[in-house]
N, C-alpha and C positions, 0 to 999 in steps of 0.2 A: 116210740119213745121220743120221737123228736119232736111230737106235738107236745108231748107233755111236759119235755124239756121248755116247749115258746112259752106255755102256761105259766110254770114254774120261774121262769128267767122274771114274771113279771113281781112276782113274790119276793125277791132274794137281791143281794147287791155282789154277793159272791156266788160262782156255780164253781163245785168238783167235780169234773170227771174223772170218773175210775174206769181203767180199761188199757188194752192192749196198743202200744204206739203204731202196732200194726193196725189197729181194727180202723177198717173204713167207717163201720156203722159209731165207733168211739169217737173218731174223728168230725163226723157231720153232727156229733152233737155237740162237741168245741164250736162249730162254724155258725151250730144255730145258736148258741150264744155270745157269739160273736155280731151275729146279724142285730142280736136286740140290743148290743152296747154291753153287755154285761159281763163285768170281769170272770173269767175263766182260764182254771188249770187244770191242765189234763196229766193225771199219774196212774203210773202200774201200779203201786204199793204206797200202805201209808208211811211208811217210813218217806217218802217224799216230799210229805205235807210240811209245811215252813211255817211256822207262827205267825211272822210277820203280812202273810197272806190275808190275815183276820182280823189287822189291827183298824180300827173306825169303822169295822162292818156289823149291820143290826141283825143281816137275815144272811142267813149261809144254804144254799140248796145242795145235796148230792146224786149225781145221777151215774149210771155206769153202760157202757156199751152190751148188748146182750147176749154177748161168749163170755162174759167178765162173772169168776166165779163168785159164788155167795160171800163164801168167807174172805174173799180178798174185799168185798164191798163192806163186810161186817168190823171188819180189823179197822179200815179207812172211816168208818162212822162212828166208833171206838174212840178213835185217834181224836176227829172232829170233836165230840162232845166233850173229850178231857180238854181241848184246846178251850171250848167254848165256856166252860167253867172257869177256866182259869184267865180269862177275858174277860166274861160275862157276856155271851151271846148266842144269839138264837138261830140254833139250825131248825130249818126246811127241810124236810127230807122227804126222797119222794123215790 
């Protein structure tokens, strides 16, 4: 995931991590988006997500650590796309 995360980081202005505060493997994928400059927030749950996160951004990516259940990844890209319509932008998802 984390390769795919550098891949990804180069597509996108925003990255979301989904995932556990605990997960180390959550964690190094914040740090490899960190590494490439690219803004990154790391949440358990969408109810976390903040509007203002997205505001002047073109490309959104989402990635989730992988103990990080489906449906918690499903609700978070849920969440992103109502944000992104009501913005007008374009997630990434990977």
């Amino acid at each position: 995931r984390q390769v795919a995360v550098r891949d990804l980081a180069e597509q996108v202005d925003l990255m979301i991590v989904v995932g556990g505060y605990n997960s180390s493997n959550t964690k190094k994928l914040v740090q490899v988006c960190d590494e490439k400059n690219i803004e990154a927030h790391h949440i358990e749950s969408f109810s976390q997500l903040e509007k203002t996160w997205f505001y002047e951004k073109k490309h959104v990516g989402i990635t989730a650590g992988t103990s990080t259940p489906e449906h918690v990844i499903n609700e978070a890209h849920e969440a992103i796309l109502k944000i992104a319509d009501e913005i007008d932008l374009e997630p990434v998802v990977h």
